[in-house]
PDB file of N, CA, C and O in Angstrom, chain B, residues numbered from 101:
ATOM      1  N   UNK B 101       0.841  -1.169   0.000  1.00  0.00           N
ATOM      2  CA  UNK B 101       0.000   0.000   0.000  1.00  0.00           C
ATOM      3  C   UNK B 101       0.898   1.248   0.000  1.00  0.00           C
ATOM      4  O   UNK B 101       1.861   1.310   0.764  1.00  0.00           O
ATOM      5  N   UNK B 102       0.535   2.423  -1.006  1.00  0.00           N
ATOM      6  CA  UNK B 102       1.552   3.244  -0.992  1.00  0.00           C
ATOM      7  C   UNK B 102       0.814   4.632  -0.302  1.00  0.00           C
ATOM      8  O   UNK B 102      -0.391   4.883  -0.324  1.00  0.00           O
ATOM      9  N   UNK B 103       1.879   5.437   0.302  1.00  0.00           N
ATOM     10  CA  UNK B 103       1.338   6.203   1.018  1.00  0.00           C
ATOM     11  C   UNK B 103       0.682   7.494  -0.293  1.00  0.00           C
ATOM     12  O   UNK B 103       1.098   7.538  -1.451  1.00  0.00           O
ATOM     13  N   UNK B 104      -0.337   8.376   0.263  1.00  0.00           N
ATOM     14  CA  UNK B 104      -0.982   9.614  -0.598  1.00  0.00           C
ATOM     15  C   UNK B 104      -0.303  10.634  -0.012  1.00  0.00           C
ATOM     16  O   UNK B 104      -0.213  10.781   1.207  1.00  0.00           O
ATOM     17  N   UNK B 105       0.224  11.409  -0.907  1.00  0.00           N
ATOM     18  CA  UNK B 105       0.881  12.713  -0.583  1.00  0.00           C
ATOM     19  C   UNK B 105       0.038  13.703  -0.531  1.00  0.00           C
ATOM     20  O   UNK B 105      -0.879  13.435  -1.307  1.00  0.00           O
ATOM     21  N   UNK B 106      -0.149  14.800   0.023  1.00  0.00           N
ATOM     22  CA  UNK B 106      -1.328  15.783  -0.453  1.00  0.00           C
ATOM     23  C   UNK B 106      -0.215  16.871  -1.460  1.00  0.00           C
ATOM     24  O   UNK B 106       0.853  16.616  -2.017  1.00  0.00           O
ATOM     25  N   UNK B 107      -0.909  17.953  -1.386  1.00  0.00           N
ATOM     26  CA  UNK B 107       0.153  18.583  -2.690  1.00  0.00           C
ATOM     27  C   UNK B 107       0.173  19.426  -2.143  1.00  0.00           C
ATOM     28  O   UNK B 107      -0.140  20.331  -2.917  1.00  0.00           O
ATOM     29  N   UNK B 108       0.398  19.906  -0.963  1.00  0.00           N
ATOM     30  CA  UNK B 108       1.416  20.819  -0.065  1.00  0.00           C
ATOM     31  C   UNK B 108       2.915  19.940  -0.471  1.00  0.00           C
ATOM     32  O   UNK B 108       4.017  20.253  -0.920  1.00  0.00           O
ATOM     33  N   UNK B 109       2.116  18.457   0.052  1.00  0.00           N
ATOM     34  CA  UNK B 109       3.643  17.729   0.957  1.00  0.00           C
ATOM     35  C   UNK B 109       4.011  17.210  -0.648  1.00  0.00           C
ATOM     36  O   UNK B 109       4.961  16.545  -0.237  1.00  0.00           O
ATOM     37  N   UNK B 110       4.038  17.027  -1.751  1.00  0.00           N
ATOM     38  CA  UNK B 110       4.276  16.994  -2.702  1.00  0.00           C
ATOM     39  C   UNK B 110       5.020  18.057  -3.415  1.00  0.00           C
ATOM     40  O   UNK B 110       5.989  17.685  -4.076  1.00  0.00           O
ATOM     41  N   UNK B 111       4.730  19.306  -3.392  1.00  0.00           N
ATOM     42  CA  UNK B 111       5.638  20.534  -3.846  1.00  0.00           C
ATOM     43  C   UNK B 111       6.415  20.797  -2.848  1.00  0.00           C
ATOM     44  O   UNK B 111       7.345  21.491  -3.259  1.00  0.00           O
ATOM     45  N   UNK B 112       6.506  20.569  -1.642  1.00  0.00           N
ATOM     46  CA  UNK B 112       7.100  20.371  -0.912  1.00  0.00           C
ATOM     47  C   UNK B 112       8.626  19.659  -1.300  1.00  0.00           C
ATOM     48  O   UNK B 112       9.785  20.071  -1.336  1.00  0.00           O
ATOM     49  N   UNK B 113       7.997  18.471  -1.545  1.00  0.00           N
ATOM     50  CA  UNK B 113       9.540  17.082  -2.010  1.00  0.00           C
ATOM     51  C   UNK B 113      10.248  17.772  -2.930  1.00  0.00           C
ATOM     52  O   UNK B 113      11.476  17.759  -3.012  1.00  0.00           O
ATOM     53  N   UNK B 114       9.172  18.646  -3.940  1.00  0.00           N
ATOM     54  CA  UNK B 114       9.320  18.956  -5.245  1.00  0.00           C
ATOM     55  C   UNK B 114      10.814  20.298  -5.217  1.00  0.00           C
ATOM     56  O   UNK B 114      11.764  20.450  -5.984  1.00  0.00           O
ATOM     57  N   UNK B 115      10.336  21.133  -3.813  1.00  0.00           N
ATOM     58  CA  UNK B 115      11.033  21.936  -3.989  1.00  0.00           C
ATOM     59  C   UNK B 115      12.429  21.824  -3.341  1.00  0.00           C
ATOM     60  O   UNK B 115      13.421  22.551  -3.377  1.00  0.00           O
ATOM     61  N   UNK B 116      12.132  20.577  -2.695  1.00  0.00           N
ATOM     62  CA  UNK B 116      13.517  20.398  -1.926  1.00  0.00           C
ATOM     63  C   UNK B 116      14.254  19.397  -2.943  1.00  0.00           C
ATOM     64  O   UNK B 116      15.481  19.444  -3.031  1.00  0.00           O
ATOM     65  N   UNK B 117      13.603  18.612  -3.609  1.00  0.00           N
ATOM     66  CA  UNK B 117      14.797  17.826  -4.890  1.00  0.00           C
ATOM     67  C   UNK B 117      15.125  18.950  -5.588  1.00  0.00           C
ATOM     68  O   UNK B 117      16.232  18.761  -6.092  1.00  0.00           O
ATOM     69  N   UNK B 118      14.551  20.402  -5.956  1.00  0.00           N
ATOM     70  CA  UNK B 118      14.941  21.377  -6.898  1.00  0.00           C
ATOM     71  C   UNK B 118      15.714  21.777  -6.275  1.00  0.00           C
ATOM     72  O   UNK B 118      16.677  21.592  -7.019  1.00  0.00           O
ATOM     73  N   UNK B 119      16.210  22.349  -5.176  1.00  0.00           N
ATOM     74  CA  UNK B 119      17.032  23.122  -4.263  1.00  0.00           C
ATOM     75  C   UNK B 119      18.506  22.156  -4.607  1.00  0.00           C
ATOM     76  O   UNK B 119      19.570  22.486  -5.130  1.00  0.00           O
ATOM     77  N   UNK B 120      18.146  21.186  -4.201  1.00  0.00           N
ATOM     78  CA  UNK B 120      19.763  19.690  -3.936  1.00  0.00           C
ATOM     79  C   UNK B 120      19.869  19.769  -5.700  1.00  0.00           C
ATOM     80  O   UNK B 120      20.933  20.126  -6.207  1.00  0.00           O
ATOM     81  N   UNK B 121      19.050  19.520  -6.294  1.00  0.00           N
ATOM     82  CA  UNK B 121      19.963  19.730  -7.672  1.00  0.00           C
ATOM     83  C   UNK B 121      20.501  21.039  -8.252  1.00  0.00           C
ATOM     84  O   UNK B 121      21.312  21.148  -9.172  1.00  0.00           O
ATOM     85  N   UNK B 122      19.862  22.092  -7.500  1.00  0.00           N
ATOM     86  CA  UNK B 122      20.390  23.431  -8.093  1.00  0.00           C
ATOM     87  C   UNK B 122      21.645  23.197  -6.954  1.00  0.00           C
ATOM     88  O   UNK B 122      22.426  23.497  -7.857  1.00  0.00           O
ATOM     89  N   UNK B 123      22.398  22.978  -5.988  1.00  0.00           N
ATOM     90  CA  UNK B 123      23.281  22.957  -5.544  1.00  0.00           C
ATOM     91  C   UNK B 123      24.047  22.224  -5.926  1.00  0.00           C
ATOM     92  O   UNK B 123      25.137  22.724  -6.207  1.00  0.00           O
ATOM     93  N   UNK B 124      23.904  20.857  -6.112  1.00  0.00           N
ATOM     94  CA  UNK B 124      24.862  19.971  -7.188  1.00  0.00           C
ATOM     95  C   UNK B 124      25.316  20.932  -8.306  1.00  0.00           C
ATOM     96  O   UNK B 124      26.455  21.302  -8.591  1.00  0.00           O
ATOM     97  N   UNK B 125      24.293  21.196  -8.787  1.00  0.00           N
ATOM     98  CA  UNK B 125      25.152  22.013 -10.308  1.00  0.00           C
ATOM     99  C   UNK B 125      25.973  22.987  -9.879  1.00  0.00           C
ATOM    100  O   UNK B 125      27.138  23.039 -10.275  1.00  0.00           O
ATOM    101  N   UNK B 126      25.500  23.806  -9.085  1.00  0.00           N
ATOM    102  CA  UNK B 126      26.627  25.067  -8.798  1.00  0.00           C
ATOM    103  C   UNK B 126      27.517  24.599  -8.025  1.00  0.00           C
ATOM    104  O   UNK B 126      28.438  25.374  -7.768  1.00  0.00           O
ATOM    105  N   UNK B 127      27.551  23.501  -7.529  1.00  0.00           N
ATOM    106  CA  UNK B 127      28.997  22.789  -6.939  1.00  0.00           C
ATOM    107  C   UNK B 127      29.982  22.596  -8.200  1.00  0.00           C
ATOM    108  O   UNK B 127      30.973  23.293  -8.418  1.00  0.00           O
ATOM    109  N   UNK B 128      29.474  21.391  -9.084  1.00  0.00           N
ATOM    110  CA  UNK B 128      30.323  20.501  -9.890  1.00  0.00           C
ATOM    111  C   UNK B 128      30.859  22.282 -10.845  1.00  0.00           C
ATOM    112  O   UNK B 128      32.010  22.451 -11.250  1.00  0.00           O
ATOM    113  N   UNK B 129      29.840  23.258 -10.995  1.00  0.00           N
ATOM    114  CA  UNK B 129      30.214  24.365 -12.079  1.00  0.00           C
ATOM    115  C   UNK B 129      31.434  25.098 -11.021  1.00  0.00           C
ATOM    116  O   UNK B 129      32.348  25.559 -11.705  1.00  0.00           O
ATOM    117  N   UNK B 130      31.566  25.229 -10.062  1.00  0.00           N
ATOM    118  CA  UNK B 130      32.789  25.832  -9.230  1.00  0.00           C
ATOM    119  C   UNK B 130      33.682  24.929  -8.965  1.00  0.00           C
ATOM    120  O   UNK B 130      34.737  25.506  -8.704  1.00  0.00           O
ATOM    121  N   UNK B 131      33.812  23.555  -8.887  1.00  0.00           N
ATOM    122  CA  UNK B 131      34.882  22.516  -9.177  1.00  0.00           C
ATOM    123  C   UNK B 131      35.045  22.494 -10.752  1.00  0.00           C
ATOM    124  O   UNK B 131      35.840  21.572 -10.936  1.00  0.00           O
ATOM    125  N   UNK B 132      34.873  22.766 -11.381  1.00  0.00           N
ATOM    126  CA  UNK B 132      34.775  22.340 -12.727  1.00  0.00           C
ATOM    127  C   UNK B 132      35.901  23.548 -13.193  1.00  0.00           C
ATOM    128  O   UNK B 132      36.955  23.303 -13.779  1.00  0.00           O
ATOM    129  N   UNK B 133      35.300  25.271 -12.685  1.00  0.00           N
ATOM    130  CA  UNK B 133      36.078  26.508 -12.879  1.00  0.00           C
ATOM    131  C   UNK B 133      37.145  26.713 -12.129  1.00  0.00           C
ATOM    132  O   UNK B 133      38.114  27.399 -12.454  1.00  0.00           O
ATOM    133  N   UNK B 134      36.980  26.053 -10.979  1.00  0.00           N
ATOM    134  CA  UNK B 134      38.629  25.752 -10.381  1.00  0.00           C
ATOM    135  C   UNK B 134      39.631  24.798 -11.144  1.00  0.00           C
ATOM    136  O   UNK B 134      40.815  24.731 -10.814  1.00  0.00           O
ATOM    137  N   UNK B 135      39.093  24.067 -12.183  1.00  0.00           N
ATOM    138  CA  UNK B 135      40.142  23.176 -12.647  1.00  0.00           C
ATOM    139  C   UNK B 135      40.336  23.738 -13.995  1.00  0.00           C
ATOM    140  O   UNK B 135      41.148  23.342 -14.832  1.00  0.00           O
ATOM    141  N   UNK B 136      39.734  24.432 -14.075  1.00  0.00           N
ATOM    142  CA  UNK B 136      39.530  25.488 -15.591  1.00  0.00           C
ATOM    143  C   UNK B 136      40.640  26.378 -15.351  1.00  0.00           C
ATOM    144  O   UNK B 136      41.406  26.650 -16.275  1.00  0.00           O
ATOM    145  N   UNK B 137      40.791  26.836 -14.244  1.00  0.00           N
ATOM    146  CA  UNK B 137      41.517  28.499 -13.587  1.00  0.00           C
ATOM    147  C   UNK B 137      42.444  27.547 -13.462  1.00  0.00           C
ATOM    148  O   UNK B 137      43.343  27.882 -14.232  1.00  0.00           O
ATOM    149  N   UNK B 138      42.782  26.403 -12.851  1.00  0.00           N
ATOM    150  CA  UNK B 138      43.997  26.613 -12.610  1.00  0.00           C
ATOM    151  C   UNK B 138      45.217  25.791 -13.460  1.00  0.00           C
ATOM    152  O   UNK B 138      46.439  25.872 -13.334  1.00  0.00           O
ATOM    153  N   UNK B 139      44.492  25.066 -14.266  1.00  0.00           N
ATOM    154  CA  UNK B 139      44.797  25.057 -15.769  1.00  0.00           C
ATOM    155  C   UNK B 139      45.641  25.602 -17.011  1.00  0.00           C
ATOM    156  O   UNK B 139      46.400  25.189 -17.887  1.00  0.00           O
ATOM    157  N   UNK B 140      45.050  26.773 -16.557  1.00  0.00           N
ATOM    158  CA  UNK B 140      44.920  27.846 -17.882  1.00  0.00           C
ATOM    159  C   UNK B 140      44.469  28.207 -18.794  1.00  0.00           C
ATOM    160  O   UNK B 140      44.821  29.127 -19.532  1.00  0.00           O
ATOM    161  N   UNK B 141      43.246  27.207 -18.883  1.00  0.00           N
ATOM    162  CA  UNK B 141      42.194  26.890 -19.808  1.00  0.00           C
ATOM    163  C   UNK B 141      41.044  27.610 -19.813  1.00  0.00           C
ATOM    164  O   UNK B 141      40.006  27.245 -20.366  1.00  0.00           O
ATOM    165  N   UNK B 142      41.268  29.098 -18.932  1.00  0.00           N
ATOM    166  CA  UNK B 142      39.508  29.713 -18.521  1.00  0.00           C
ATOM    167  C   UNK B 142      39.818  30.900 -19.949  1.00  0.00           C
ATOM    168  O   UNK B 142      39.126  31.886 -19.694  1.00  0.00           O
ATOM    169  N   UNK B 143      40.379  31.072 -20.941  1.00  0.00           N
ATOM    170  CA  UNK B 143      40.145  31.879 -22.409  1.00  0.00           C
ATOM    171  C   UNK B 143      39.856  31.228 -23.001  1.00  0.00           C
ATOM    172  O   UNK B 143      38.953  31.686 -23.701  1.00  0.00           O
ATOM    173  N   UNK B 144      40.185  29.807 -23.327  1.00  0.00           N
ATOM    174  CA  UNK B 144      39.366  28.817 -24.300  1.00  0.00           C
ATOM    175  C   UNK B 144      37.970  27.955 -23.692  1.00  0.00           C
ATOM    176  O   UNK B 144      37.068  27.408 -24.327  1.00  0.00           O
ATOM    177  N   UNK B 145      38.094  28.022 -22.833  1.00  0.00           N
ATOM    178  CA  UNK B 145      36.893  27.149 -21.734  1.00  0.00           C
ATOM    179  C   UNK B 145      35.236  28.505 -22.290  1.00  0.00           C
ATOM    180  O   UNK B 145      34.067  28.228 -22.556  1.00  0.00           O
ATOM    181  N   UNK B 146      36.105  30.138 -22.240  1.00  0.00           N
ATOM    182  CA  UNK B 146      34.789  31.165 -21.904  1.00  0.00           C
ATOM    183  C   UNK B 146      34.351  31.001 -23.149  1.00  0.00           C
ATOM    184  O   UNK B 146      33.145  30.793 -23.285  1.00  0.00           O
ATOM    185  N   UNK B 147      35.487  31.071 -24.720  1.00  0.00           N
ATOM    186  CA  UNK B 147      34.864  31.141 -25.731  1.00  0.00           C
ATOM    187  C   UNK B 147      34.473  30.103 -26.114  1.00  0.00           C
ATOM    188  O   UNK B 147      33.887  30.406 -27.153  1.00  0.00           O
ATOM    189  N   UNK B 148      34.367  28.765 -25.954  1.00  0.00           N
ATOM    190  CA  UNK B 148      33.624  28.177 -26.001  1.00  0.00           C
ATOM    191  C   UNK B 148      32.059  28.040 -25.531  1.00  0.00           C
ATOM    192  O   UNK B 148      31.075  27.796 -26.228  1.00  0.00           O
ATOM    193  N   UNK B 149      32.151  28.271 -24.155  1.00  0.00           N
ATOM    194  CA  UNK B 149      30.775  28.039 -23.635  1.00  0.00           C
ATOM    195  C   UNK B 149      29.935  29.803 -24.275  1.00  0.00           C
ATOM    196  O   UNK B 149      28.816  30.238 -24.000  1.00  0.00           O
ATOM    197  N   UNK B 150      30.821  30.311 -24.994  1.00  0.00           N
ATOM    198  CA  UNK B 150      29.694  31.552 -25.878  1.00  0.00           C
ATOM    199  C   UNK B 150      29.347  31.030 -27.178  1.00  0.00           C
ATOM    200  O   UNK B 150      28.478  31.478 -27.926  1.00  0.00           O
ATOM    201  N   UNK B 151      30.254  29.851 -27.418  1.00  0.00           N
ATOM    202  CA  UNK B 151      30.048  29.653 -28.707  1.00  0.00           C
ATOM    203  C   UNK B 151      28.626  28.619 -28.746  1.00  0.00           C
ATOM    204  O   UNK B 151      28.074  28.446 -29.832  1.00  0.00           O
ATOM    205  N   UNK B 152      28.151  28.039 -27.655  1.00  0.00           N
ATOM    206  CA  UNK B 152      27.078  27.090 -27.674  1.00  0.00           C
ATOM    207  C   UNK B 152      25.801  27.477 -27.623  1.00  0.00           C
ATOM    208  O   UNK B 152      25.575  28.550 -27.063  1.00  0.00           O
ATOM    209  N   UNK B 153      24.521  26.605 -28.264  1.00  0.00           N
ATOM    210  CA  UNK B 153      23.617  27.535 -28.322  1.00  0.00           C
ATOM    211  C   UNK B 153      22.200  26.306 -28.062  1.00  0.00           C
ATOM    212  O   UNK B 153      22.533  25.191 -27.660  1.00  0.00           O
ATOM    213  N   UNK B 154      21.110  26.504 -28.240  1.00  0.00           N
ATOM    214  CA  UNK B 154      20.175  25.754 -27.585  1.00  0.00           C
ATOM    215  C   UNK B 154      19.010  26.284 -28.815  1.00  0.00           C
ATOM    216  O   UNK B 154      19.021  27.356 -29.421  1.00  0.00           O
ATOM    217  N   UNK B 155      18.056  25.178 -28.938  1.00  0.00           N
ATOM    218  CA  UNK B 155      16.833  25.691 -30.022  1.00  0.00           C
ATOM    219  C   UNK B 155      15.617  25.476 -29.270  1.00  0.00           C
ATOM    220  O   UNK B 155      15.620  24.912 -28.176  1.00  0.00           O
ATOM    221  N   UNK B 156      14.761  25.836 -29.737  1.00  0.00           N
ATOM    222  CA  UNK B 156      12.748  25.693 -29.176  1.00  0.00           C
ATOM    223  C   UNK B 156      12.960  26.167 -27.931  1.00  0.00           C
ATOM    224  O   UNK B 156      13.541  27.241 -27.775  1.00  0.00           O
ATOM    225  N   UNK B 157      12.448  25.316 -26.728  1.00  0.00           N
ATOM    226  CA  UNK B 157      12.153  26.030 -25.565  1.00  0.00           C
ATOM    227  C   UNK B 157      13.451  25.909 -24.800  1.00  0.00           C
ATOM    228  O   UNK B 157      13.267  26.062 -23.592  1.00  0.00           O
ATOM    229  N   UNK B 158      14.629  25.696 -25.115  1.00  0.00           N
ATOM    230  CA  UNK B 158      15.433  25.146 -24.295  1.00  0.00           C
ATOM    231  C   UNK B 158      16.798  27.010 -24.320  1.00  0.00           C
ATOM    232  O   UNK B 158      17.738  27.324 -23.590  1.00  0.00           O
ATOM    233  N   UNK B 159      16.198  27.654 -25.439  1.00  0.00           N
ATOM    234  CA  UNK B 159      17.029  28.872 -25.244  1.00  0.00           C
ATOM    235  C   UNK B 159      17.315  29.738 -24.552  1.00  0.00           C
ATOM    236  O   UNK B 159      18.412  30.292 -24.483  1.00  0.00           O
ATOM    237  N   UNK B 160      15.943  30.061 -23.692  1.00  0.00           N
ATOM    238  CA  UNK B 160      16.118  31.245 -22.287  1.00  0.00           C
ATOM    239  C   UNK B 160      16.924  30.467 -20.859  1.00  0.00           C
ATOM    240  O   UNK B 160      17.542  30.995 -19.934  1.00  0.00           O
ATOM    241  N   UNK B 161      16.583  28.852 -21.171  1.00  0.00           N
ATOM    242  CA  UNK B 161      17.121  28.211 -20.358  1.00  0.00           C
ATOM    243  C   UNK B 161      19.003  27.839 -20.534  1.00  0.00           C
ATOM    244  O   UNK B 161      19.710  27.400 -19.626  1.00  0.00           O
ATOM    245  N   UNK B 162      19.350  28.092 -21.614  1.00  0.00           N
ATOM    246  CA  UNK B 162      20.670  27.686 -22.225  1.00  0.00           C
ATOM    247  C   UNK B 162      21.275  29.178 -21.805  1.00  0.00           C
ATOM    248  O   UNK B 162      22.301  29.199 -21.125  1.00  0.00           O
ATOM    249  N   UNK B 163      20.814  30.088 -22.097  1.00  0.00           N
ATOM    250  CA  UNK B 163      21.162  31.488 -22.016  1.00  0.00           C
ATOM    251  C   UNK B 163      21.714  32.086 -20.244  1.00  0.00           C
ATOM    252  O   UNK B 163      22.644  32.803 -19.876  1.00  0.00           O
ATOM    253  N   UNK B 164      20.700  31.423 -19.568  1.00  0.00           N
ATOM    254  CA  UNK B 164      20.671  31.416 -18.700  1.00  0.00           C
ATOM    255  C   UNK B 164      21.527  30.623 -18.060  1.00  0.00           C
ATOM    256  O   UNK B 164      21.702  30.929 -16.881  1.00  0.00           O
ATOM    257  N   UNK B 165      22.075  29.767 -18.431  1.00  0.00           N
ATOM    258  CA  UNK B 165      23.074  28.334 -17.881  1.00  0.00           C
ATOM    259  C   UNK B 165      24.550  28.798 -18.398  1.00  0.00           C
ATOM    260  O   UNK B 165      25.572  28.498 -17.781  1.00  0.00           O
ATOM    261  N   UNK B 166      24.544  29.709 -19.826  1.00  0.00           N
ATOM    262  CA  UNK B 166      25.496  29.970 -20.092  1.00  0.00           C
ATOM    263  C   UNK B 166      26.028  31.474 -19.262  1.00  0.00           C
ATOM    264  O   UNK B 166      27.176  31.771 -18.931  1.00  0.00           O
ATOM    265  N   UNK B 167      25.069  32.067 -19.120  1.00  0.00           N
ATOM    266  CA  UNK B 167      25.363  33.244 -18.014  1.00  0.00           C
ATOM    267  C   UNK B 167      25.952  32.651 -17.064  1.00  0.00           C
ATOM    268  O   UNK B 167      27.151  32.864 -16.882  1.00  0.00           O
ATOM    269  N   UNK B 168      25.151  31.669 -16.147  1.00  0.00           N
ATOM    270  CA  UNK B 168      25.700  31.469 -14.553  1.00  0.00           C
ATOM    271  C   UNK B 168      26.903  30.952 -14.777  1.00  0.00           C
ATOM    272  O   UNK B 168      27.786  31.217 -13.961  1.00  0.00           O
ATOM    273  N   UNK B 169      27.140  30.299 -15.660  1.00  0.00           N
ATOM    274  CA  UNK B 169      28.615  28.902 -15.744  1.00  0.00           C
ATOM    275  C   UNK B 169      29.672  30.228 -15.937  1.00  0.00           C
ATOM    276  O   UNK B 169      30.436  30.227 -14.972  1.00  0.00           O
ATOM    277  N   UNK B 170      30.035  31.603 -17.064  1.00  0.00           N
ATOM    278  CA  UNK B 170      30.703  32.448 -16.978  1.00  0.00           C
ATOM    279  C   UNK B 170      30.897  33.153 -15.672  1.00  0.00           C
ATOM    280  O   UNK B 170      31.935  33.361 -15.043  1.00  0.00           O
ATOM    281  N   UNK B 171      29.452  33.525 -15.369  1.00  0.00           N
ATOM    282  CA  UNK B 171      29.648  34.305 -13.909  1.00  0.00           C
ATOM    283  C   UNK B 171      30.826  33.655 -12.961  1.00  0.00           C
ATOM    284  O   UNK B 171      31.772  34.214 -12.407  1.00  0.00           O
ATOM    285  N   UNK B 172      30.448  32.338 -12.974  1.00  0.00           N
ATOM    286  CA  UNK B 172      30.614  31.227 -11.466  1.00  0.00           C
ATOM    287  C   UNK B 172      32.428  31.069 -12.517  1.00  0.00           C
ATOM    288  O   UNK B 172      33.328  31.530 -11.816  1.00  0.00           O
ATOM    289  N   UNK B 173      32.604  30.894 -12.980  1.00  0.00           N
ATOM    290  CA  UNK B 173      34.188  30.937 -13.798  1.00  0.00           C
ATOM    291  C   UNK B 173      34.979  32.044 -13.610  1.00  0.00           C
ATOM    292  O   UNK B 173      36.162  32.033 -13.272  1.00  0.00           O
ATOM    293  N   UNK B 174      34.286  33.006 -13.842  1.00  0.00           N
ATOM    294  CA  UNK B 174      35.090  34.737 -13.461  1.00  0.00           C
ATOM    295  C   UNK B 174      35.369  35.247 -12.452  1.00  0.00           C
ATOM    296  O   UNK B 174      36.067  36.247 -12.288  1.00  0.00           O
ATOM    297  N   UNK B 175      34.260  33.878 -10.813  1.00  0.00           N
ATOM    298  CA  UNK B 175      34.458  34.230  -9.981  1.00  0.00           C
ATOM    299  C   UNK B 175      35.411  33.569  -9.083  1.00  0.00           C
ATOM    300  O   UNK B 175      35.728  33.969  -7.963  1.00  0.00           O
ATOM    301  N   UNK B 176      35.790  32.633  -9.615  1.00  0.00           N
ATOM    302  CA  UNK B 176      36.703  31.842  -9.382  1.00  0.00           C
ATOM    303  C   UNK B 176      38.062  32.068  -8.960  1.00  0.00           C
ATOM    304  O   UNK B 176      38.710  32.413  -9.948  1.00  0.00           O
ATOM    305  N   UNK B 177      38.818  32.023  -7.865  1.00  0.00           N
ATOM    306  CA  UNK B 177      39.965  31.966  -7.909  1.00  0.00           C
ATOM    307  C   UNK B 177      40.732  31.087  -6.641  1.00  0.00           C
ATOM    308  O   UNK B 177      40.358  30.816  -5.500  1.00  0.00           O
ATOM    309  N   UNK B 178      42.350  30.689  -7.625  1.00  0.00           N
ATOM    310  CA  UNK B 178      42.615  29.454  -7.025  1.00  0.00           C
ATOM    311  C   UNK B 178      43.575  30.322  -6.028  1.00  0.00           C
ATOM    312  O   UNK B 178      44.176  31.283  -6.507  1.00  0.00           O
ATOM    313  N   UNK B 179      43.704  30.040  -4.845  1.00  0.00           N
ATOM    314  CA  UNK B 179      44.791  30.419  -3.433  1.00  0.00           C
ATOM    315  C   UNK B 179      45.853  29.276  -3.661  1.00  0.00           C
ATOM    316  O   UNK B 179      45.627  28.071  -3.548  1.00  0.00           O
ATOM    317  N   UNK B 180      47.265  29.973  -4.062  1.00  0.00           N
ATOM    318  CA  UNK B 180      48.559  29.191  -4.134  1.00  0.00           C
ATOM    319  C   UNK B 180      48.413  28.669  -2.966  1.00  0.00           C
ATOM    320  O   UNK B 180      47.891  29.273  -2.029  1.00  0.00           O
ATOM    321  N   UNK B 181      49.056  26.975  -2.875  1.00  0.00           N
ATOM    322  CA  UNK B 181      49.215  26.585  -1.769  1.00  0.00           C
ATOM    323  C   UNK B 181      51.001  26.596  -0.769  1.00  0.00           C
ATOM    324  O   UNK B 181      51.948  26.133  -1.403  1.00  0.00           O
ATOM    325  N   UNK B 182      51.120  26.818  -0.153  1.00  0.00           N
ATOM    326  CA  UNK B 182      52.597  26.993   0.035  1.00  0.00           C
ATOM    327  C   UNK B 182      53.066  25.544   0.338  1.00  0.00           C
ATOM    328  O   UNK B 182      52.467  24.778   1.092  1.00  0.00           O
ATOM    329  N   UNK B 183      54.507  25.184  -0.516  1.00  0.00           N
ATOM    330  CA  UNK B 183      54.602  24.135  -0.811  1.00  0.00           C
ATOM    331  C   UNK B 183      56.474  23.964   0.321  1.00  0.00           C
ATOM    332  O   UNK B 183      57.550  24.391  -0.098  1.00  0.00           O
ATOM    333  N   UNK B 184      56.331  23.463   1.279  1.00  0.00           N
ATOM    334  CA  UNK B 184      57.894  23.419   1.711  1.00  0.00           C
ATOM    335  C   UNK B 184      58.782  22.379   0.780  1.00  0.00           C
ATOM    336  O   UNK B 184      59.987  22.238   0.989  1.00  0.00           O
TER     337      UNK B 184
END
């Protein structure tokens, strides 16, 4: 027998799986720009991700993904570690 959710407690789940995956992404996108930065790879990494593009409904959303991923890259920076 499976339990009935009402749809409080349903948008509820809804908004807390949205929250944990919007944090996954902006994790792996700031590990991702730390290995970009420290690389040397964040001038070919930016013009690339301008060069990509998205069709039908997926464009305000691509636009938008390609904004945050630059933002979260530009904001990036790696602290030398001191090495004895």
């Amino acid at each position: 027998m499976s339990k009935q959710f009402s749809l409080e407690e349903t948008l509820a789940i809804m908004n807390d799986t949205a929250r944990k995956n919007y944090a996954m992404t902006e994790l792996l996108a700031q590990a991702f720009s730390a290995f970009v930065i420290s690389t040397g790879n964040k001038d070919a990494v930016v013009d690339f991700i301008k060069s990509t593009s998205a069709t039908g409904e997926l464009v305000e959303a691509h636009k938008h993904a390609q904004q945050s991923l630059l933002k979260i890259l530009n904001s990036v920076e790696i602290i030398p570690t001191n090495k004895h």
